[in-house]
N, C-alpha and C positions, 0 to 999 in steps of 0.2 A: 230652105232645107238645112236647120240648123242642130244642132245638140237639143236635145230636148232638156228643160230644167232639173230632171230629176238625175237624168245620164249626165251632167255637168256637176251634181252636189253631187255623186259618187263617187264622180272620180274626185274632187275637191276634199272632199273625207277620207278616200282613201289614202291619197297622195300625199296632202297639207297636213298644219301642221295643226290645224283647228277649221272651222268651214269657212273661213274670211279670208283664209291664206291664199290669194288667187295667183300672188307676186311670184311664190315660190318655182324655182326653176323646174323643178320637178314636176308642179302642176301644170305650168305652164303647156311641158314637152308632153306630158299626158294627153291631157284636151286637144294639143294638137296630131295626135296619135289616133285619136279618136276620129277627130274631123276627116283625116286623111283617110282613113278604111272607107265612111260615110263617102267621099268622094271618088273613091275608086271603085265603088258600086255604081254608083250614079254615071261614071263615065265609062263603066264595060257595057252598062244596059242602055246609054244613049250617045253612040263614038261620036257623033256629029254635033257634039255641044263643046264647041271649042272654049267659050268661057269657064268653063266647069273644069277643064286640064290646065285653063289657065290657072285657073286659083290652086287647083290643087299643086301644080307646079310652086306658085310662092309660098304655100303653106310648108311645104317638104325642106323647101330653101331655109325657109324660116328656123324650123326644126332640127335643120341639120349645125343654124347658127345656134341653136342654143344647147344644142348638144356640144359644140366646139367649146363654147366656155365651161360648160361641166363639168369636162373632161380636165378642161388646162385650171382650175378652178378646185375640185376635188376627184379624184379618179374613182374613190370607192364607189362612192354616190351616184358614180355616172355607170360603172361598171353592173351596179343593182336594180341601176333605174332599164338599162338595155337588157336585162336579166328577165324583170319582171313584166315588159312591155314585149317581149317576144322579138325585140327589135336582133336583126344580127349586124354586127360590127364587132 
């Protein structure tokens, strides 16, 4: 139950900086924005799939690690990117 390749070069063109740009922290925190929705469907429609809150638990963790450098890192960028993902913070 993964991103599908087309939902992954969207966000990657959206996001990056050309379709190869996978490194960028922006694309990175995207795709993982992505993944997280994808797993919090999957764990309201089946509570009883502990592995599935696992990962999505390390996914969040992860995300919120790279949101920490963004932030300490360039604040604009990080301020636009939480703007544009709907995230609040």
């Amino acid at each position: 139950m993964a991103l599908t390749k087309e939902t992954t070069a969207s966000i990657i063109s959206k996001f990056g900086a050309n379709e190869n740009d996978t490194g960028n922290t922006k694309v990175q925190v995207a795709l993982m924005t992505a993944r997280i929705k994808q797993l919090t469907e999957h764990s309201n429609r089946f509570p009883k799939d502990t592995s599935a809150k696992r990962s999505l638990l390390k996914v969040i963790g992860a995300r919120r690690s790279l949101l920490k450098y963004l932030q300490k890192k360039n604040l604009e960028m990080y301020r636009e990117l939480i703007k544009e993902l709907g995230l609040r913070k």
